[in-house]
C-alpha positions as CSV (number, residue, x, y, z in Angstrom):
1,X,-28.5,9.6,14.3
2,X,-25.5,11.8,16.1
3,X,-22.5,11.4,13.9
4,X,-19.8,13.3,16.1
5,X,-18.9,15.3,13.5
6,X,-16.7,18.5,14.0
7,X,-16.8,21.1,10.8
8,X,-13.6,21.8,9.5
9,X,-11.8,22.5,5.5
10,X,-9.3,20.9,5.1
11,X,-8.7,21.9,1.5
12,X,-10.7,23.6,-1.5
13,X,-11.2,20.3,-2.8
14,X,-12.9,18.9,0.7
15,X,-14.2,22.4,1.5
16,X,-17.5,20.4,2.5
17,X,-16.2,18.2,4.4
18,X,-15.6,17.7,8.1
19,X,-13.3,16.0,10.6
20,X,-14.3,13.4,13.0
21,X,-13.3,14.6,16.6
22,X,-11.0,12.9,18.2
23,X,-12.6,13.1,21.8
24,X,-15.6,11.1,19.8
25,X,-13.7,8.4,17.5
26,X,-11.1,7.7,19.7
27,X,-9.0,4.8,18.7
28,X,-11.7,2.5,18.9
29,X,-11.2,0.0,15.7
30,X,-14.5,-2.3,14.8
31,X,-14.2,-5.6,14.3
32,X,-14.5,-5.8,10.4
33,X,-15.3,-8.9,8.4
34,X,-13.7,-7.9,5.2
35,X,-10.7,-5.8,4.3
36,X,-10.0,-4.6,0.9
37,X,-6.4,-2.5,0.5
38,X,-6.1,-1.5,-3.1
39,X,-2.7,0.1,-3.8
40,X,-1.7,3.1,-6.7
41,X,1.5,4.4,-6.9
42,X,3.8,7.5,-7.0
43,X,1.5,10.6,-6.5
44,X,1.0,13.1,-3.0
45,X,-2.4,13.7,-2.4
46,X,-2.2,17.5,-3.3
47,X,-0.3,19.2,-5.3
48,X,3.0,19.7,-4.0
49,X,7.4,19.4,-4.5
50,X,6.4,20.8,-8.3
51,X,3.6,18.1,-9.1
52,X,0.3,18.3,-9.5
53,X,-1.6,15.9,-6.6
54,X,-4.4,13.6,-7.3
55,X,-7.7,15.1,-5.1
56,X,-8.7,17.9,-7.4
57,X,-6.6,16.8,-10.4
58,X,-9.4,17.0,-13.7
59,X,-7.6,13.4,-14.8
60,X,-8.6,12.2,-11.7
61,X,-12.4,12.7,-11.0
62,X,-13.5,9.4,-9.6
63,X,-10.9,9.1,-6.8
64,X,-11.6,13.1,-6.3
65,X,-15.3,12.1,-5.9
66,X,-14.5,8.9,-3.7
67,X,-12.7,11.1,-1.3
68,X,-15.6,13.3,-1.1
69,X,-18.2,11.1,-0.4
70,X,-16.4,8.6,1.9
71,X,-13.6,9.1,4.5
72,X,-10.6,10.6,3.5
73,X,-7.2,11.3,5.9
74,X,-6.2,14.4,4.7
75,X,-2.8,13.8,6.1
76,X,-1.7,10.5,5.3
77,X,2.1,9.9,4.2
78,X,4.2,7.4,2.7
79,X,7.3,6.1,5.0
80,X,10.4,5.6,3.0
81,X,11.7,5.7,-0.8
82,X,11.1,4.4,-3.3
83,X,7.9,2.2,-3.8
84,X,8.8,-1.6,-2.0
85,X,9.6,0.0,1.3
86,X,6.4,1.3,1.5
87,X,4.9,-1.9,0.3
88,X,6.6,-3.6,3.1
89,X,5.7,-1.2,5.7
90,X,2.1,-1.7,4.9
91,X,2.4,-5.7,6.0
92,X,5.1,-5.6,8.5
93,X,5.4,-2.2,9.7
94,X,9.3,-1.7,8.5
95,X,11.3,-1.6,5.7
96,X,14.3,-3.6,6.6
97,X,15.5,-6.8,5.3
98,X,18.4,-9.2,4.8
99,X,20.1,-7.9,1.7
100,X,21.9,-11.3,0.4
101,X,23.3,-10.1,-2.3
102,X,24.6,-6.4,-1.5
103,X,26.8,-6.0,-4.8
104,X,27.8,-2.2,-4.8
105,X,27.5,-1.9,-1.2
106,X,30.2,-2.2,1.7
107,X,28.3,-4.0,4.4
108,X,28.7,-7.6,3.4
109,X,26.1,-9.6,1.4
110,X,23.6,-11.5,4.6
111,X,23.6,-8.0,6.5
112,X,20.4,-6.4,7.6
113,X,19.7,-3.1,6.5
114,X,17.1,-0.7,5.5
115,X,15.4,-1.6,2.0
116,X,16.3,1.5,-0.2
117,X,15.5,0.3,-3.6
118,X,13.4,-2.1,-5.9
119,X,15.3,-5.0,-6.2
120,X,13.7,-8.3,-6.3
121,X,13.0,-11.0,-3.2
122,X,15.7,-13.7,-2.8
123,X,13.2,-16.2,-4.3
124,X,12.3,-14.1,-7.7
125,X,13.4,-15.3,-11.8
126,X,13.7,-12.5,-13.5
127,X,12.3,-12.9,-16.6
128,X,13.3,-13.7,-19.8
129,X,17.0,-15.0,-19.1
130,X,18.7,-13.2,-21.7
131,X,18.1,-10.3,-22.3
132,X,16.5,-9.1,-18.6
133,X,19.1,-7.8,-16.3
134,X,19.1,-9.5,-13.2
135,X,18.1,-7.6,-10.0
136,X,21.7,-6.5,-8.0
137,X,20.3,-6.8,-4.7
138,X,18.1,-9.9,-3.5
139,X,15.9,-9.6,-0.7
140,X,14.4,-11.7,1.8
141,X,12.4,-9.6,4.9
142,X,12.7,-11.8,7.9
143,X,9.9,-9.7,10.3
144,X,6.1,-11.3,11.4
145,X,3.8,-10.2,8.9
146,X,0.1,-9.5,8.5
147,X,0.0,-12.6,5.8
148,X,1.0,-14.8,8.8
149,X,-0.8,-13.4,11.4
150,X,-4.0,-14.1,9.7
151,X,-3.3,-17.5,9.3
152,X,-2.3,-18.0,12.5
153,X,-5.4,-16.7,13.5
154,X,-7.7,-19.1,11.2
155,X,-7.9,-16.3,8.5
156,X,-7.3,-16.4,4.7
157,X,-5.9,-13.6,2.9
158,X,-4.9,-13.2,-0.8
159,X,-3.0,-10.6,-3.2
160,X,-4.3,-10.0,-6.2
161,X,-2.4,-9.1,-9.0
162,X,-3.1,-7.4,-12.3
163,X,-1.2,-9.2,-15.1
164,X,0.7,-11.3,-12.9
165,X,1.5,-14.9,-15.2
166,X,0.2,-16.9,-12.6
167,X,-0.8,-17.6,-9.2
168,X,1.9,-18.1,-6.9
169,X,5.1,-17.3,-9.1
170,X,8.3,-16.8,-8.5
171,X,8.1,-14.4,-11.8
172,X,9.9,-10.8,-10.9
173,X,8.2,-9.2,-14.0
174,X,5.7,-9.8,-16.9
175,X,6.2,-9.6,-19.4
176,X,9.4,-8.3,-19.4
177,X,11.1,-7.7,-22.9
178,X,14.5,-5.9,-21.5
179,X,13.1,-5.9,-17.9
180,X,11.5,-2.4,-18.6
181,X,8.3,-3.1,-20.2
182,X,6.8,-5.2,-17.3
183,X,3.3,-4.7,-16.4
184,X,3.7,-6.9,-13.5
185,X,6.4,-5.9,-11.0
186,X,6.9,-7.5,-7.7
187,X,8.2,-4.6,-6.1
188,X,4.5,-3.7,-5.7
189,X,3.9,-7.1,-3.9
190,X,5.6,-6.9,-1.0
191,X,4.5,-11.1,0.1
192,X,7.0,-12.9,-1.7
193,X,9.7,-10.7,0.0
194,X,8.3,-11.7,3.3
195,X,10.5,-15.4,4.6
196,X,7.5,-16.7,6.6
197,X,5.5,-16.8,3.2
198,X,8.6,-17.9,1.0
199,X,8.9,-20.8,3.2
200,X,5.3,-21.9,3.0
201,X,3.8,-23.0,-0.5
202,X,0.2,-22.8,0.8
203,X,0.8,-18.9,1.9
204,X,3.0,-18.1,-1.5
205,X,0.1,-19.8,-3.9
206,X,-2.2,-17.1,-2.5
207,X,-0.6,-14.4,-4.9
208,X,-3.3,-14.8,-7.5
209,X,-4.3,-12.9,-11.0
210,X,-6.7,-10.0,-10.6
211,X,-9.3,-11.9,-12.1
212,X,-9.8,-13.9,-9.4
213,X,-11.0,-11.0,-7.3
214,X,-14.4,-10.9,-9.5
215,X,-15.2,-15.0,-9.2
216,X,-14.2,-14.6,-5.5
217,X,-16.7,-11.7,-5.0
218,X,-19.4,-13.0,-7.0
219,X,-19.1,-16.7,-5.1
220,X,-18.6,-15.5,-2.0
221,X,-15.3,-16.9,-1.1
222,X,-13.1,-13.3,-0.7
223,X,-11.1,-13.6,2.3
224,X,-10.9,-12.0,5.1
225,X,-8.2,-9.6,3.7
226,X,-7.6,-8.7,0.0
227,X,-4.7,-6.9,-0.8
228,X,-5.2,-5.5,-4.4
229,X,-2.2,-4.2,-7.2
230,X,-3.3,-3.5,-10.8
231,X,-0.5,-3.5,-13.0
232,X,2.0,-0.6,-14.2
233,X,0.0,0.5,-16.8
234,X,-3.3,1.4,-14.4
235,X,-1.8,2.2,-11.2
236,X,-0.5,5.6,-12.2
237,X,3.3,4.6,-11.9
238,X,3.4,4.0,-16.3
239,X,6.3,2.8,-18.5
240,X,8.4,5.1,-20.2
241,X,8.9,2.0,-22.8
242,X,7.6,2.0,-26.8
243,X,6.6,-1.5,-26.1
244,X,4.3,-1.2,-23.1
245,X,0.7,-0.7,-24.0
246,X,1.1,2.3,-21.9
247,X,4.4,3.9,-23.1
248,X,5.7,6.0,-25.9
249,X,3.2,9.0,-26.4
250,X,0.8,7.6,-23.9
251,X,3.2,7.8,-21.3
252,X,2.2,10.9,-19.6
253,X,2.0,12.0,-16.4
254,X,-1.8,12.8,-17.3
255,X,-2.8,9.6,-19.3
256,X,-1.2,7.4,-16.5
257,X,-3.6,9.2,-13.9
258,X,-6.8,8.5,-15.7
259,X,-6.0,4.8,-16.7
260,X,-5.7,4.5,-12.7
261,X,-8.7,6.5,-12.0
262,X,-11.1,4.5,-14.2
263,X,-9.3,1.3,-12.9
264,X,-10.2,2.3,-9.1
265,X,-13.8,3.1,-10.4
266,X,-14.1,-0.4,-11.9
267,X,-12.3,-2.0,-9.1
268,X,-14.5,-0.1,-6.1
269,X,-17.8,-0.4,-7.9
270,X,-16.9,-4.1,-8.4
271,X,-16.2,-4.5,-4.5
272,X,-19.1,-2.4,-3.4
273,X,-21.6,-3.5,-5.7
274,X,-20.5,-7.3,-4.9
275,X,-22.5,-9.7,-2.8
276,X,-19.9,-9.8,-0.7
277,X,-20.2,-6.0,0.1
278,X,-23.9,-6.5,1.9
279,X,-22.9,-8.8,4.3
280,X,-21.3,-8.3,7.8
281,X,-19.0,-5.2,8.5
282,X,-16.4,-4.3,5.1
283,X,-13.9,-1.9,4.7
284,X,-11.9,-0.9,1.1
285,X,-8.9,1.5,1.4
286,X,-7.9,3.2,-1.3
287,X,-4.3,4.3,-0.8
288,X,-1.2,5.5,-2.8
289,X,2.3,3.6,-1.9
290,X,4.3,7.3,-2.1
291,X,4.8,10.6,-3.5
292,X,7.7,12.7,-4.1
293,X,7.7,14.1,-0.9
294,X,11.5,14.1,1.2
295,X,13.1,11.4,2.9
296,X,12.1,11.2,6.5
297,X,16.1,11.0,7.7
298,X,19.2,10.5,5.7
299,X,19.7,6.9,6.2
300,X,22.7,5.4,4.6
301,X,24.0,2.0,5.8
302,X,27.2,2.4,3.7
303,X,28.5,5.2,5.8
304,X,26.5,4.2,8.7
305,X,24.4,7.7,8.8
306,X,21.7,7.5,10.4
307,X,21.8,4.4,11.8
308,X,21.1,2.8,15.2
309,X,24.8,1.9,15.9
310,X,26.1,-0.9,16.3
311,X,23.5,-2.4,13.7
312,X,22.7,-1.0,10.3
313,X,19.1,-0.7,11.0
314,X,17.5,2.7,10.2
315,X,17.5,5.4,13.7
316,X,14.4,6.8,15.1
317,X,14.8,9.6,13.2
318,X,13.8,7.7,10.2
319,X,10.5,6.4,11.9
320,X,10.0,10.1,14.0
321,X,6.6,11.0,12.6
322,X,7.8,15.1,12.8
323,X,10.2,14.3,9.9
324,X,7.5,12.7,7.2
325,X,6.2,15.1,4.6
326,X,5.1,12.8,1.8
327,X,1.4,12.8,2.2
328,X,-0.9,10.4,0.1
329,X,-4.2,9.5,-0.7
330,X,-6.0,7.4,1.6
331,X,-9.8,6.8,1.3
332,X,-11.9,5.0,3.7
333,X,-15.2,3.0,2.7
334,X,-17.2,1.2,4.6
335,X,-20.7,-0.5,4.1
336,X,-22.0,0.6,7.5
337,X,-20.1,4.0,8.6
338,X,-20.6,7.3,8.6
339,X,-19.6,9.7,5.1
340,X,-18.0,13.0,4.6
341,X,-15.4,12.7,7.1
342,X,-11.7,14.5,6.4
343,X,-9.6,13.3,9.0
344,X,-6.2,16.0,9.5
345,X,-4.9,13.2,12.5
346,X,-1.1,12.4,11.1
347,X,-1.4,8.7,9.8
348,X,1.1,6.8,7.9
349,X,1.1,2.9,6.0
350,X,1.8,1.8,9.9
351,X,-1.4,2.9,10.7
352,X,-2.6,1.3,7.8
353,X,-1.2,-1.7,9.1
354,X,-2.8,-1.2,12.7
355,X,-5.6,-0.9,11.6
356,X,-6.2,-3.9,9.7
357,X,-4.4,-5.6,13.0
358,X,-7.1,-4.1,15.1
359,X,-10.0,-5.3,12.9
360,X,-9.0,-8.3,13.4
361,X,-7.8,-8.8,16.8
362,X,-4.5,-9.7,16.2
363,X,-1.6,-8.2,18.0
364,X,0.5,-5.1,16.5
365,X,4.3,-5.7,14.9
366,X,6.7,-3.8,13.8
367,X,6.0,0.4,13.8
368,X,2.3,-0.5,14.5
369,X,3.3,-1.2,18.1
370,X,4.5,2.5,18.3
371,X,2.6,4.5,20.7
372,X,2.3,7.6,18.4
373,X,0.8,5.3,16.0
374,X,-2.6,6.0,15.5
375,X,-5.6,3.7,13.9
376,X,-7.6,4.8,10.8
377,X,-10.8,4.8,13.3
378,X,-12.1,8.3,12.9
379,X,-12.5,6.9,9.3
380,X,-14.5,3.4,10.4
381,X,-17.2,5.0,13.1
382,X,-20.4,3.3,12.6
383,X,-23.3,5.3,11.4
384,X,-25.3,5.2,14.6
385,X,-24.6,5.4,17.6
């Protein structure tokens, strides 16, 4: 079989690998039956700004190892700060939303801006009511999204949650003691932000416990996209609180890295040893939300910096792929594609998004649309020709 493969290092941890010519892979996305995205948070894929990165990183070997033997793009980068914009970006290819609340800030509360922190959607509890402290912005993101394109296409998608109380809540957190301890966050589940899926009870009940991944996969009834979170404890982020089972003394930069190592083992093995897996044409990305890399612009909606005047949206600048330098992991694996490919092509959570659009026919929205956005599909070639 002639893979159209191109040698080339892109670090001493891919040393063996190689990098899928462009000429060859073009932007040529295959239609895919299955998508899994599963999501860990808040490290660069090497080590870089004064941190150690993930792909190399001894408390790391299984996604080190994944990297190697699938697809891996080498220079991948989160879009904004902190971790919901990035979210966001993944499912409607912005960050922006109506901020309805907007205490602290001097655009009035209804005005559309950039989303900048990790406040909660517009329809969230915070929980318990006392002692949690309420979220000072509310959010409510009123852009197309993948969830409702799928549907709108005939296709079913669902988030799965690790430690979330129940499927479809409005919960913000669980549990959440003094709103610190939460395992559970919604600002890494960027649905219930999204208005078209707030305002329908069918779309919002498809937020469901991780547990429900394993029955889905072992019956067969996964859909067409899966879009995967484990909770604060085993996604690398950890909780600087005494009272989380990961806080205290096992809150270490180290410790949270292998809890979210093992849990992507467990998670990809489950996926790829599933029924499921065998049939038709699957894909599972294994990606990181951000780093600590810089801001791409200095967007400020209070003063107005950076923004494209007369609205407070975010400029071009923020969205100009030259100004991003917060690269992640992203890992491609397929069930019928080629392996060892390290793909230096600059990629971002809109091509993510693009992607997935592709793979499913559907039309591009938001930063997808972008010409100088490029598909993941040097990462999805099929093994023969």
């Amino acid at each position: 079989m002639h893979r159209y493969l191109m040698a080339l290092s892109a670090t001493a941890a891919l040393a063996s690998g190689q990098v899928l010519a462009d000429e060859h892979g073009g932007d040529r996305v295959p239609a895919l039956d299955h998508v899994f995205v599963l999501v860990l948070e808040n490290h660069n894929a090497f080590t870089s700004f004064g941190s150690e990165g993930i792909i190399g990183n001894p408390s790391a070997p299984h996604i080190t190892t994944l990297a190697k033997k699938y697809n891996f793009a080498s220079n991948y980068n989160g879009v904004w700060h902190p971790s919901l914009p990035n979210y966001l970006a993944m499912i409607t290819g912005d960050w922006v939303g109506t901020d309805v609340v907007a205490k602290g800030h001097l655009y009035p509360p209804g005005s559309v801006v950039g989303v900048s922190d990790d406040d909660s959607p517009s329809v969230a509890t915070d929980y318990p009511v006392p002692p949690a402290n309420a979220s000072t912005h509310r959010w409510t993101v009123q852009l197309p999204s993948l969830a409702g394109q799928l549907v709108g296409a005939g296709k079913d998608w669902r988030a799965y949650l690790q430690n979330i109380p129940d499927s479809g809540t409005t919960l913000a957190n669980w549990p959440g003691d003094n709103n610190t301890a939460k395992l559970y966050a919604v600002k890494h589940n960027p649905f219930p932000y999204v208005e078209e899926v707030q305002n329908d009870p069918a779309q919002f009940a498809k937020q469901v416990p991780m547990e429900q991944l394993f029955s889905d996969l072992g019956s067969g009834t996964v859909p067409a996209f899966s879009y995967i979170v484990p909770d604060q404890c085993r996604d690398m982020h950890g909780l600087g609180n005494v009272l989380a089972p990961c806080g205290g003394v096992n809150d270490t930069d180290a410790n949270d890295v292998k809890r979210g190592d093992e849990e992507t083992f467990w998670i990809v093995n489950a996926i790829t040893g599933s029924p499921t897996w065998r049939k038709g044409r699957n894909a599972l990305f294994v990606v990181f939300d951000e780093g600590n890399g810089p801001l791409t612009c200095n967007y400020n909606p209070d003063t107005k910096t950076d923004a494209a005047l007369p609205s407070l949206l975010p400029g071009p600048d923020c969205y100009e792929p030259k100004n991003f330098n917060d690269k992640v992991v992203l890992i491609a694996i397929t069930n019928y594609g080629i392996r060892g490919v390290v793909d230096n092509n600059f990629y971002s959570h809109y091509s993510l998004l693009k992607t997935i659009e592709a793979a499913f026919d559907l039309p591009f929205i938001g930063h997808a649309r972008d010409a100088g956005t490029k598909t993941l599909a040097p990462l999805l070639v099929p093994a023969e020709d």
